[in-house]
C-alpha positions as CSV (number, residue, x, y, z in Angstrom):
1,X,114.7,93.1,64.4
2,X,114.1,89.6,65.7
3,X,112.7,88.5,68.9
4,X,115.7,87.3,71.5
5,X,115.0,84.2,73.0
6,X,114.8,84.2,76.5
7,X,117.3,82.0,78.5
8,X,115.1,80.5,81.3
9,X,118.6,80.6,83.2
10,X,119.2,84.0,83.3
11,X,119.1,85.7,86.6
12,X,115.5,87.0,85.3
13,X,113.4,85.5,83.1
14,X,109.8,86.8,82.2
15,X,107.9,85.8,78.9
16,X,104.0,86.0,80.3
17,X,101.7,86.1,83.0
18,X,100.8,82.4,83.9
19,X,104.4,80.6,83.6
20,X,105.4,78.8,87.1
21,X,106.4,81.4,88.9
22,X,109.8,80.8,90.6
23,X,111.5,84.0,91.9
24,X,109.6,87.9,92.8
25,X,110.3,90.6,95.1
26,X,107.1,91.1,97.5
27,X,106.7,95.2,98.5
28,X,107.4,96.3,102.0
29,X,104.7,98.4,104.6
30,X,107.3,101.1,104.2
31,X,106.6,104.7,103.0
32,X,105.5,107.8,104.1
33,X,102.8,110.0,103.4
34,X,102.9,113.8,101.3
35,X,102.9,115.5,104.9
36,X,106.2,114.2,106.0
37,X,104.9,111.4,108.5
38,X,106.0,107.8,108.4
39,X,103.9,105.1,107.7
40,X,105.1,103.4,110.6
41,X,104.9,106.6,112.8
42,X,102.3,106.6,116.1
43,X,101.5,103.8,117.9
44,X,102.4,100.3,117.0
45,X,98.5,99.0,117.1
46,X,98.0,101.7,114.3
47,X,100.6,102.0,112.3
48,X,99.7,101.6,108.1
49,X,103.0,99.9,108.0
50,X,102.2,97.1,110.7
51,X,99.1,96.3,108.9
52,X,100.9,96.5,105.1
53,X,103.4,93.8,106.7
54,X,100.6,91.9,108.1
55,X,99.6,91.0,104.7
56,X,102.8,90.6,103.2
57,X,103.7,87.8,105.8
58,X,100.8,85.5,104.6
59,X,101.2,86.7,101.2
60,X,105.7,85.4,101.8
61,X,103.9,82.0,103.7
62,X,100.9,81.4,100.6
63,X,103.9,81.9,98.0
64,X,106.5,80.2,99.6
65,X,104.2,77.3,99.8
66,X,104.2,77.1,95.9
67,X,107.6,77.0,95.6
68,X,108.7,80.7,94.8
69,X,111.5,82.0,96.2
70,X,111.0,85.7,97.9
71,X,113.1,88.9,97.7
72,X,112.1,92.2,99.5
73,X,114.0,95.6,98.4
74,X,116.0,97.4,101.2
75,X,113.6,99.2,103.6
76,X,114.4,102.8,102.8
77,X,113.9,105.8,105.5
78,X,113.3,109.6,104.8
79,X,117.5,110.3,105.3
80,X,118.1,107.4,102.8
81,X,115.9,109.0,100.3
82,X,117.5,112.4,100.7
83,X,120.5,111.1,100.7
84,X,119.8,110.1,97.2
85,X,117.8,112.7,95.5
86,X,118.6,115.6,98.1
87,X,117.2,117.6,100.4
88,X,113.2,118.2,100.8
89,X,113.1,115.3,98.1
90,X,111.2,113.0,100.8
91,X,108.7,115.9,101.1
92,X,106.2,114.7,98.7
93,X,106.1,110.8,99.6
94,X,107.8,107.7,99.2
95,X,106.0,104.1,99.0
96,X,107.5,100.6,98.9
97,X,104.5,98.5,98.8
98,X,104.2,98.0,95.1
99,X,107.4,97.3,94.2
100,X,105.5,96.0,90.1
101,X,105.1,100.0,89.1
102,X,108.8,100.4,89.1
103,X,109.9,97.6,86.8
104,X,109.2,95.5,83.9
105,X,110.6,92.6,82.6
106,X,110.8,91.3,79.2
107,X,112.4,88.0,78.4
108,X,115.9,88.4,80.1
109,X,115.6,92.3,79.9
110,X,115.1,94.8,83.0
111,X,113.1,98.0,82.4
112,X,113.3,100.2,84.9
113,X,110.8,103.3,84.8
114,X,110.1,106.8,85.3
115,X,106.6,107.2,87.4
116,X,104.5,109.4,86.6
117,X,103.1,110.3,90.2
118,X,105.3,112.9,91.6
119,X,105.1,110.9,95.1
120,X,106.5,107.6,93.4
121,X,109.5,109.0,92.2
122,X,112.4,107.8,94.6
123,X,110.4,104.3,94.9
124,X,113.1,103.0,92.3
125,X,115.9,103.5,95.3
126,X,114.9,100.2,97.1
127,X,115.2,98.1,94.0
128,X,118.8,99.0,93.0
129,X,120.5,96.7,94.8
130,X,118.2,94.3,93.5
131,X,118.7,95.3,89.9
132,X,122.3,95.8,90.2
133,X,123.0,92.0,91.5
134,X,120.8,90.8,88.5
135,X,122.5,92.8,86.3
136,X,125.7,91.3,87.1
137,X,124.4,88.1,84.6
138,X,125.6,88.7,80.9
139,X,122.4,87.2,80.0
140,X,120.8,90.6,81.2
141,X,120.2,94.0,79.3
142,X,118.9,97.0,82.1
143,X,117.5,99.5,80.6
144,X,116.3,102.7,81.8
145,X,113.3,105.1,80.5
146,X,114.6,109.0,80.5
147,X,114.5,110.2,84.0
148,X,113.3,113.9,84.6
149,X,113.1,116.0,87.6
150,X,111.9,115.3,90.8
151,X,109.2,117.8,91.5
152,X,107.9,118.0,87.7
153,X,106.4,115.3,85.2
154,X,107.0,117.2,81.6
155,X,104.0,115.7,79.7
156,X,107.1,114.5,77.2
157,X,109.0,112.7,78.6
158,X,107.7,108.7,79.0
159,X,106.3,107.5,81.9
160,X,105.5,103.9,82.1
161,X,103.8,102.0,85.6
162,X,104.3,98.3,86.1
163,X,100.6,97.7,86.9
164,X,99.7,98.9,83.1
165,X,101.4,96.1,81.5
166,X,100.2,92.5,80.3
167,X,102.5,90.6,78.8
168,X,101.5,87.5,76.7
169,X,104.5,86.1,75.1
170,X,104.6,87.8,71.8
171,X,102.3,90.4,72.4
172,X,102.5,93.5,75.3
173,X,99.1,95.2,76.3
174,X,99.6,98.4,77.5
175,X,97.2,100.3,78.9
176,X,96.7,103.4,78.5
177,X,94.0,106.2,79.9
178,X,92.6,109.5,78.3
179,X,91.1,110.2,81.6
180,X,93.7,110.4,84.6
181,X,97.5,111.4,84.5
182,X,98.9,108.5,87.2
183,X,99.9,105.7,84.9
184,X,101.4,105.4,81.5
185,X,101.3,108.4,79.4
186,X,101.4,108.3,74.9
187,X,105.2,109.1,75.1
188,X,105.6,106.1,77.2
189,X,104.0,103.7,75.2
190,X,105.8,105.0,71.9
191,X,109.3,104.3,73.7
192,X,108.2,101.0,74.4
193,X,107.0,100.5,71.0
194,X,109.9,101.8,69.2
195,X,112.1,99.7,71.6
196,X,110.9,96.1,71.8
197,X,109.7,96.6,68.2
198,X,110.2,92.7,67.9
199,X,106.9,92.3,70.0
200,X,103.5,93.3,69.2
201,X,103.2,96.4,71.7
202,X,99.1,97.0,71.7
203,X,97.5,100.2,73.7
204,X,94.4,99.4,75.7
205,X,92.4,102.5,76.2
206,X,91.0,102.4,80.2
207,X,87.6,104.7,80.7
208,X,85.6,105.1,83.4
209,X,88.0,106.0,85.8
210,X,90.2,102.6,86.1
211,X,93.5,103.8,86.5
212,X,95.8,100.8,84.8
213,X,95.4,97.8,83.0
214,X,95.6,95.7,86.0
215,X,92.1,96.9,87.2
216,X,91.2,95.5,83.7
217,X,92.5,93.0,82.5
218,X,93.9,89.5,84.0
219,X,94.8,86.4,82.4
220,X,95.3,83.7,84.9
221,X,96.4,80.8,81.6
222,X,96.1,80.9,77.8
223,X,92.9,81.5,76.4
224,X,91.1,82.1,80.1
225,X,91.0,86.1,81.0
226,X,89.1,88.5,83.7
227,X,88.1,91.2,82.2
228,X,86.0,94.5,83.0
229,X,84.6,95.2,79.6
230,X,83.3,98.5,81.2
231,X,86.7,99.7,82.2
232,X,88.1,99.6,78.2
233,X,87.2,101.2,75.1
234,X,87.7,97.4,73.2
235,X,88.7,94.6,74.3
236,X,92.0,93.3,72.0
237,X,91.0,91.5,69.0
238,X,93.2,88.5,69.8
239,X,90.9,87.8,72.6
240,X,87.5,87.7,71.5
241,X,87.6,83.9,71.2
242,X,89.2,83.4,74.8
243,X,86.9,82.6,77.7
244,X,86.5,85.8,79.1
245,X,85.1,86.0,83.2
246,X,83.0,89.2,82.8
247,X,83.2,91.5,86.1
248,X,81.7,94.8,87.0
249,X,82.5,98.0,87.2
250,X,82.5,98.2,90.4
251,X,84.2,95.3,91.1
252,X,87.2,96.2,89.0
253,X,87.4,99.3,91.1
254,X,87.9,96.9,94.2
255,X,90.6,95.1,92.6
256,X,89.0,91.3,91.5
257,X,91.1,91.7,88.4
258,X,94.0,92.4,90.2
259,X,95.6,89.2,91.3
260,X,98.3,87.0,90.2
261,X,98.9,83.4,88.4
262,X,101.4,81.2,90.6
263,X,101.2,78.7,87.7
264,X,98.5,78.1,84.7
265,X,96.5,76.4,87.6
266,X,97.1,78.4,90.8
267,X,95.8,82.2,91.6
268,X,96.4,84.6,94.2
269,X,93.8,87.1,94.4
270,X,93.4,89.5,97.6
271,X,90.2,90.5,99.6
272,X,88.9,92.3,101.9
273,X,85.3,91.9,104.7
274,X,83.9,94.2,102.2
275,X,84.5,92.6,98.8
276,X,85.1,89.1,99.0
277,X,85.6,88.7,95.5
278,X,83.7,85.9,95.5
279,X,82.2,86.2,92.0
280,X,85.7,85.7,90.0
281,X,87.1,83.1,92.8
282,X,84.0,80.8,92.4
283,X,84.6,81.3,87.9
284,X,88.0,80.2,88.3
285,X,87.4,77.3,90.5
286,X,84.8,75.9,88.2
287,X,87.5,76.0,85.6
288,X,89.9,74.1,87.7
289,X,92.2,76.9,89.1
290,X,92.6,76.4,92.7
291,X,92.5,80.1,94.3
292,X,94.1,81.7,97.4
293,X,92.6,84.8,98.9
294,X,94.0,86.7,101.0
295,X,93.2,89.2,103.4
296,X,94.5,92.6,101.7
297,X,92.3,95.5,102.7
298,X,95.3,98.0,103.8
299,X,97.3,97.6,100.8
300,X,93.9,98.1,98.9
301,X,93.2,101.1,101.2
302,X,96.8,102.5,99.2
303,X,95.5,101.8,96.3
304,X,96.6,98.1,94.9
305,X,96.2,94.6,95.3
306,X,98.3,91.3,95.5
307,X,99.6,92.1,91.8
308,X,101.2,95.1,92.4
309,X,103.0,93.9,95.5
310,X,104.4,91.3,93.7
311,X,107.2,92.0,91.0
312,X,107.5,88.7,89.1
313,X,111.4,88.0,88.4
314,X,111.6,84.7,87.2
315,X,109.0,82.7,85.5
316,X,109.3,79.0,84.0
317,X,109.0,78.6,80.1
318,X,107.3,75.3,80.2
C-alpha cells in the first residue's frame, strides 16, 4: 500500500505538528460533571464553564492573530445528549473542552474515535456537524473506530485519544501506557497500524504515571523536540540526534509539554500562577521560537492544556 498524497486543498489537511496552522476547532467550557450537575450550574462568578471560556477567548484572540481561522462544535446540553444516546446516558459525564481526544487527522483523512473513559463517550456528539460538512469534500475519507456500548469499555475493542498521538509526516508516535486505562489501549494501536499501514505507526511506552503522549512528547519544528525522558520507557530512535529540551517529571505532569506549534516558529503553550513554565518558554526563545503563554489553570484543573483544546484541521504543507 502506498502513501496518499495529501491535497493541501482539501477541506482538512494534516501531515505533522509544526506546518502553518490555518484552520482548528477550539473546545467549549461546556460539560457536566459524573453527579449530574452542569458545568455552568451555580452562580455565574463560579461557574467552571465561565472560567473554561475565559481562556478560550484569549486563546480565539492569540490564534486569530496568527492567521488561523476558528471553529467551535455545537454547545451540547444534558437533553441533547440523551437525545442521542438515550436516557440516563448524560449520567456519567459529558466534556467539550478537549475537542483533540475525539479526532485525528491524517493527511485528508478523518478518524473519529472511541474513548476509552466511560465519561468521554458522547463528547463525539458536538463534532458531527463538524465532521459531516467536511466530509461533504471528495477529497475526504471519515473513518470511524468500532463503537461499543455506552456504560462498558470491553478491553477489545480499540480505543484511541487524540492527545496520544504525534504525527511527523511519515511516521505516527503513539503512545501507549502499561500503567493507566484512560488513553489508548494495544487493540487501538494495532487498528491504526493495520489501517494506515503506509506510515510508520511507532508505540511510545508512558511510565510514571503520564497519562498520553502529549505530557511527553512535543515537537514544536523538525529536529527541535520537548521531551520528559522520565515519562517514557525510550525515547524513538529517529530522535536521538534531534535537539531534545529535557523537562521534569514533574513538569510534564503540569503540562510544559503540552502546547502547540502555530508555525515552525510560533508556540502556544498555557500556564498557570503556579507553573509558569518558564523553563521550556525561555529554551525555545533561545532557539528563536517566539512563545505565547497563556493563562490556562482551569482547563489544567480538567486535566489538559492548550493542545488538547485545539483540534488542528488544516495545516500548510510548505
Amino acid at each position: 500500500m502506498c502513501m496518499k498524497k495529501a491535497n493541501p486543498r482539501a477541506s482538512v489537511c494534516i501531515s505533522n505538528e509544526y506546518g502553518v496552522l490555518k484552520e482548528v476547532v477550539v473546545g467549549l467550557g461546556s460539560g457536566m460533571y459524573g453527579n449530574g450537575i452542569g458545568w455552568d450550574d451555580g452562580e455565574p462568578e463560579t461557574a467552571a464553564s465561565v472560567f473554561l471560556e475565559k481562556e478560550n477567548d484569549e486563546l480565539i484572540s492569540v490564534l486569530k492573530g496568527c492567521g488561523v481561522e476558528i471553529i467551535r462544535p455545537r454547545q451540547l446540553s444534558k437533553k441533547d445528549v440523551e437525545s442521542l444516546y438515550g436516557k440516563g446516558s448524560a449520567d456519567v459525564g459529558y466534556n467539550q473542552a478537549f475537542p483533540r481526544d475525539n479526532i485525528f487527522i491524517v493527511a485528508n483523512d478523518l478518524i473519529e474515535f472511541e474513548l476509552r473513559d466511560v465519561s468521554r463517550k458522547t463528547d463525539i456528539a458536538g463534532l458531527y456537524g463538524i465532521l459531516q460538512n467536511k466530509s461533504k469534500d471528495a477529497e475526504i475519507c471519515w473513518y470511524s473506530t468500532p463503537h461499543c456500548p455506552i456504560r462498558t469499555t470491553p478491553e477489545d475493542y480499540p480505543m484511541l485519544n487524540g492527545r496520544d498521538f504525534v504525527y511527523l509526516d511519515t511516521r505516527i508516535l503513539i503512545g501507549q501506557s502499561r500503567e493507566n486505562d484512560i488513553g489508548t489501549n494495544s487493540e487501538g494501536f494495532r487498528w491504526m497500524r493495520n489501517t494506515f499501514a503506509f506510515h510508520d505507526v511507532m508505540a511510545v511506552f508512558l511510565k510514571n504515571g503520564l497519562t498520553d503522549l502529549g505530557q511527553a512528547i512535543s515537537v514544536p519544528r523538525p529536529g527541535l523536540a520537548i521531551v520528559c525522558r522520565e515519562g517514557i520507557e525510550e525515547l524513538p530512535a529517529f530522535m536521538k540526534d534531534w535537539d531534545i529540551i529535557d523537562i521534569s517529571l514533574d513538569e510534564a505532569r503540569s503540562f510544559a509539554a503540552e502546547g502547540i506549534a502555530v508555525n515552525d516558529g510560533e508556540y502556544i503553550t498555557g500556564v498557570t500562577e503556579e507553573f509558569d513554565n518558564g523553563h521550556v518558554i525561555s529554551e525555545l526563545k533561545k532557539r528563536g521560537m517566539k512563545v505565547h503563554g497563556i493563562n490556562f489553570s482551569a482547563h489544567m484543573s480538567f486535566g489538559g492544556s492548550v493542545r488538547a483544546a485545539v483540534l488542528p484541521l488544516k495545516r500548510g504543507l510548505e
